[in-house]
Each structure stands twice: as structure tokens, then as C-alpha cells.
PDB file of N, CA, C and O in Angstrom:
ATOM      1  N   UNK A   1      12.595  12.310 -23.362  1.00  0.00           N
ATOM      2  CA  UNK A   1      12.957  11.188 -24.232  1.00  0.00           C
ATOM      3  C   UNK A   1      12.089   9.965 -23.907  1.00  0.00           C
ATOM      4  O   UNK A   1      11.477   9.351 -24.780  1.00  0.00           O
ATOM      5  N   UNK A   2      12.073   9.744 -23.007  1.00  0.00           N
ATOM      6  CA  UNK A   2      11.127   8.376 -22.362  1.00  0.00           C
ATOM      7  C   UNK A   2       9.539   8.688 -22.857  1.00  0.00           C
ATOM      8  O   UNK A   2       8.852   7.802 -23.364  1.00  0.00           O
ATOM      9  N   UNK A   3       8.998  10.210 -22.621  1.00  0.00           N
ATOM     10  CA  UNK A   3       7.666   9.807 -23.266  1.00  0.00           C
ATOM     11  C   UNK A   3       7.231   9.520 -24.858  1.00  0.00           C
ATOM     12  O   UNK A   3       6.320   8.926 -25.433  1.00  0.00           O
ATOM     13  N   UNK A   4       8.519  10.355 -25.264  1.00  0.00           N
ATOM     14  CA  UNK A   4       8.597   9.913 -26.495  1.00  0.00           C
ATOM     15  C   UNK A   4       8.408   8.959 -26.883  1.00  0.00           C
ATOM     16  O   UNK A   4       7.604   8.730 -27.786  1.00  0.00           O
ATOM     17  N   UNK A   5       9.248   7.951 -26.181  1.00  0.00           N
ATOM     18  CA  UNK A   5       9.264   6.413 -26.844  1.00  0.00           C
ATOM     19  C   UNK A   5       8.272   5.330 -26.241  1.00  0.00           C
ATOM     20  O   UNK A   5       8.024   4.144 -26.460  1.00  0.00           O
ATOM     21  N   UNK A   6       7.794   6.385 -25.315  1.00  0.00           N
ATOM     22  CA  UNK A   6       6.770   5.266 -24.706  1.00  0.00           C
ATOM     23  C   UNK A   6       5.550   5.712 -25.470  1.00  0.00           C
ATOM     24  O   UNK A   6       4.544   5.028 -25.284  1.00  0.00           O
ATOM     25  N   UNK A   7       5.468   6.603 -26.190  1.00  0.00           N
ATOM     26  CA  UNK A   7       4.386   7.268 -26.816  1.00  0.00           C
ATOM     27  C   UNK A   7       4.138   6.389 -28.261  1.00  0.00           C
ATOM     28  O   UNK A   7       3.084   5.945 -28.717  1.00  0.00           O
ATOM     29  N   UNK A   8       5.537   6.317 -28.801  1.00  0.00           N
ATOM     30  CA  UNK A   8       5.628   4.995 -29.955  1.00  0.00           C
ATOM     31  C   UNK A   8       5.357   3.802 -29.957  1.00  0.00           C
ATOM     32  O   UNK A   8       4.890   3.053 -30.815  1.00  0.00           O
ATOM     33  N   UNK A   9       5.885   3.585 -28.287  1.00  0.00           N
ATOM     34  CA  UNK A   9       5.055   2.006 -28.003  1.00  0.00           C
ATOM     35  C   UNK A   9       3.646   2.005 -27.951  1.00  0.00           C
ATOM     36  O   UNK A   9       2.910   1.144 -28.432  1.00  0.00           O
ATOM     37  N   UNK A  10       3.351   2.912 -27.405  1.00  0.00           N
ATOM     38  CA  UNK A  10       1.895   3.133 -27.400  1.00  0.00           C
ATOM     39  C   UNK A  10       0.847   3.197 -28.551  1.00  0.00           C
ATOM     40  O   UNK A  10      -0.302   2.782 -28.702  1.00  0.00           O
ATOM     41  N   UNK A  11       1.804   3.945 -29.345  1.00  0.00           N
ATOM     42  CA  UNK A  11       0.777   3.911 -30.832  1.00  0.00           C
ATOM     43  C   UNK A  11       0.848   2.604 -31.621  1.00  0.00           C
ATOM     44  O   UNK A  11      -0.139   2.162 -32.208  1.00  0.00           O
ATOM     45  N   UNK A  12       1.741   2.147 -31.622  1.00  0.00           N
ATOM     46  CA  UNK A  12       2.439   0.771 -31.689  1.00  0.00           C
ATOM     47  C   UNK A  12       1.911  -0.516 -31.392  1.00  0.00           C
ATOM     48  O   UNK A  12       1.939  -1.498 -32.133  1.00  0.00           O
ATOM     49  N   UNK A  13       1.282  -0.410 -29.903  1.00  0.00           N
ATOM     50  CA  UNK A  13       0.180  -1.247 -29.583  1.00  0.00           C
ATOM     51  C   UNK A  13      -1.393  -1.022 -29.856  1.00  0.00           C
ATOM     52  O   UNK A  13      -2.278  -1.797 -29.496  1.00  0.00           O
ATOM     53  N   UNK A  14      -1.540  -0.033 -30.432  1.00  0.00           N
ATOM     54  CA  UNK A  14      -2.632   0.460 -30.617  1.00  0.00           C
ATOM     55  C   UNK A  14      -3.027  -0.006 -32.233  1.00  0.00           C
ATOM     56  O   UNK A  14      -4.173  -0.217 -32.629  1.00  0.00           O
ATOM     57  N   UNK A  15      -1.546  -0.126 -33.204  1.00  0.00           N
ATOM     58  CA  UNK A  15      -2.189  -0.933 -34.534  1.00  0.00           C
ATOM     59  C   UNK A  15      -2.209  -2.383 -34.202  1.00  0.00           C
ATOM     60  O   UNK A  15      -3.115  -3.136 -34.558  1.00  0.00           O
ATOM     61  N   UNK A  16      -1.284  -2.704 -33.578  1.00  0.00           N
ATOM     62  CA  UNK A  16      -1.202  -4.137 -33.675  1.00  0.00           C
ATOM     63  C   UNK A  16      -3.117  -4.836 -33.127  1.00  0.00           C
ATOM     64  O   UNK A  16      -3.826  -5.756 -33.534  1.00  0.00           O
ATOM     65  N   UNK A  17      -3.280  -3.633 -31.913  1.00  0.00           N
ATOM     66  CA  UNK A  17      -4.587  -3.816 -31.471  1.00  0.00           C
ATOM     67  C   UNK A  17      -5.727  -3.905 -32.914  1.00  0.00           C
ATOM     68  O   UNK A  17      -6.584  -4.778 -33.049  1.00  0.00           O
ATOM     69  N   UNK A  18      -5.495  -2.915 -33.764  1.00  0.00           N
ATOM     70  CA  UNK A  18      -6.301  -2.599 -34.876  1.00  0.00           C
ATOM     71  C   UNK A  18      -6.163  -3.680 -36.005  1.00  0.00           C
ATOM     72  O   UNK A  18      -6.856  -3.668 -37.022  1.00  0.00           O
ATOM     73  N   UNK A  19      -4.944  -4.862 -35.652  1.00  0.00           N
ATOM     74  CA  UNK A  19      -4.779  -5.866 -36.954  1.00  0.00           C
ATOM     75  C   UNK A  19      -5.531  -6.511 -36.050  1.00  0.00           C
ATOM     76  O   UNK A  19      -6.714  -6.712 -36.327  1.00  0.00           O
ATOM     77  N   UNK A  20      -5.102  -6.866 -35.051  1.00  0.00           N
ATOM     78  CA  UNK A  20      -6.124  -7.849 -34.369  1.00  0.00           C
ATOM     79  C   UNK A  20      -7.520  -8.087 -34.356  1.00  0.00           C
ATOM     80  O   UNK A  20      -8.120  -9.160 -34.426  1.00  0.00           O
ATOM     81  N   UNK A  21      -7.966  -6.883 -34.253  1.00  0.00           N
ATOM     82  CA  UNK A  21      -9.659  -6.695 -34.562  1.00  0.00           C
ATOM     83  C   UNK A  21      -9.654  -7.169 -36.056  1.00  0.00           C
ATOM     84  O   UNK A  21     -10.113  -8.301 -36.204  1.00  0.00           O
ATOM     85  N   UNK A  22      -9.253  -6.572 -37.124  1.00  0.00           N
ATOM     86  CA  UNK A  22      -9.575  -6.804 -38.663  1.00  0.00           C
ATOM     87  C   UNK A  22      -9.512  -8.116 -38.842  1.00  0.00           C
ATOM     88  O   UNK A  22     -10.321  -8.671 -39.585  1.00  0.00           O
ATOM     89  N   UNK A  23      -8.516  -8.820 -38.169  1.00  0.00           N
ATOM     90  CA  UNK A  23      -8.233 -10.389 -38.457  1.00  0.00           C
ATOM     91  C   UNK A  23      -9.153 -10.848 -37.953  1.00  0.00           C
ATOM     92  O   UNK A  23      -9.688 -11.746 -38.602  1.00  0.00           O
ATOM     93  N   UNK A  24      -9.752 -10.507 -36.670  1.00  0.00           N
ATOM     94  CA  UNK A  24     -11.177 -11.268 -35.827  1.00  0.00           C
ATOM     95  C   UNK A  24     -12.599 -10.561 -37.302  1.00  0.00           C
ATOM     96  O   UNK A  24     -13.722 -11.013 -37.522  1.00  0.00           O
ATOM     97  N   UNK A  25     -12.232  -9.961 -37.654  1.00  0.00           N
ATOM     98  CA  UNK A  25     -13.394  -9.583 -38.407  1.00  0.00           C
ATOM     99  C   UNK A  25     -13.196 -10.352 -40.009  1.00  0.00           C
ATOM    100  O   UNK A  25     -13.910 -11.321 -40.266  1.00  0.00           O
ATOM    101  N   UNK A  26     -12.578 -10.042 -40.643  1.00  0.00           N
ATOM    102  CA  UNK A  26     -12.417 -11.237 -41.647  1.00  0.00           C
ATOM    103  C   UNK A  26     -12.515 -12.901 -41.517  1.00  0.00           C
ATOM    104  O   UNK A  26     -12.829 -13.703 -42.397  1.00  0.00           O
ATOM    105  N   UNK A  27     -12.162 -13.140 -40.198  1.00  0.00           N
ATOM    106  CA  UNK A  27     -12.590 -14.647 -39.714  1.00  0.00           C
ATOM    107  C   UNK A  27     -13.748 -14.388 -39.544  1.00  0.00           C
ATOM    108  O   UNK A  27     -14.183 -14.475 -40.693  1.00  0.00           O
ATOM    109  N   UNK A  28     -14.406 -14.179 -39.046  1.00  0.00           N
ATOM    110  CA  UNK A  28     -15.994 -13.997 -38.694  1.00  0.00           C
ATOM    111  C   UNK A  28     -16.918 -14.246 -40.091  1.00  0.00           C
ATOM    112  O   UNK A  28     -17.925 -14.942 -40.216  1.00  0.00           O
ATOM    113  N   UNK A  29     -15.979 -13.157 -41.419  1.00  0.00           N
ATOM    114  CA  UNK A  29     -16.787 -12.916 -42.580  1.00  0.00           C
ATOM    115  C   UNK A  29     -16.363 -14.215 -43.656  1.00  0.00           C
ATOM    116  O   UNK A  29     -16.777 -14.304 -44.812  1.00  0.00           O
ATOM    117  N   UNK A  30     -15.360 -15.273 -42.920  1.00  0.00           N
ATOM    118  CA  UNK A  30     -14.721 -16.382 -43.727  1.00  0.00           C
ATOM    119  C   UNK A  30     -16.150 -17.231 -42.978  1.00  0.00           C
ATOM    120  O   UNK A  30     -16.991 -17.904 -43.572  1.00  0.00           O
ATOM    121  N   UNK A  31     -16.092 -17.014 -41.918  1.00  0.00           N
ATOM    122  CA  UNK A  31     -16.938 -18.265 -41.473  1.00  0.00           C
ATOM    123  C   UNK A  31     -18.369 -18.457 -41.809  1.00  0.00           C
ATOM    124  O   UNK A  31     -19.000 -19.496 -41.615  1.00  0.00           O
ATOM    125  N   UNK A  32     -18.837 -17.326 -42.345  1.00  0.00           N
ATOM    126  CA  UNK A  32     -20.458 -16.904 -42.996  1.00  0.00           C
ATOM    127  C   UNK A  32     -20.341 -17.386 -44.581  1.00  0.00           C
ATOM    128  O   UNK A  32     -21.266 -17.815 -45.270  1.00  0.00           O
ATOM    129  N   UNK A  33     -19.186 -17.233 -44.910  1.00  0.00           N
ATOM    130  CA  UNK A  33     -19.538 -18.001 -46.139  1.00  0.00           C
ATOM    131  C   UNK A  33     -19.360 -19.704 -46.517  1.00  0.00           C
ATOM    132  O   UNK A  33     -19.723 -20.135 -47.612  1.00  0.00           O
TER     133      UNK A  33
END
């Protein structure tokens, strides 16, 4: 049960990781124009 849910946290932090990048990348492509 525990890896289970630590497995969800895990994937879990892994999008939030993936909004984070997109948001650093759309700022980047706001600031070029």
C-alpha cells in the first residue's frame, strides 16, 4: 500500500515538475516578444 501511494506522489511531483518547466518556457517566449 505505501508504494503505491508513494508512487502517486511521485508521479505527482513529476507533472507539477513538467508545469513548472512549461511555465519557465512560455515566460522565456513572453519575454522575446
Amino acid at each position: 500500500m505505501f508504494n503505491i501511494s508513494s508512487t502517486q506522489i511521485h508521479r505527482h511531483h513529476i507533472e507539477l515538475i513538467n508545469i513548472g518547466i512549461n511555465f519557465v518556457q512560455t515566460d522565456e517566449e513572453n519575454n522575446r516578444l
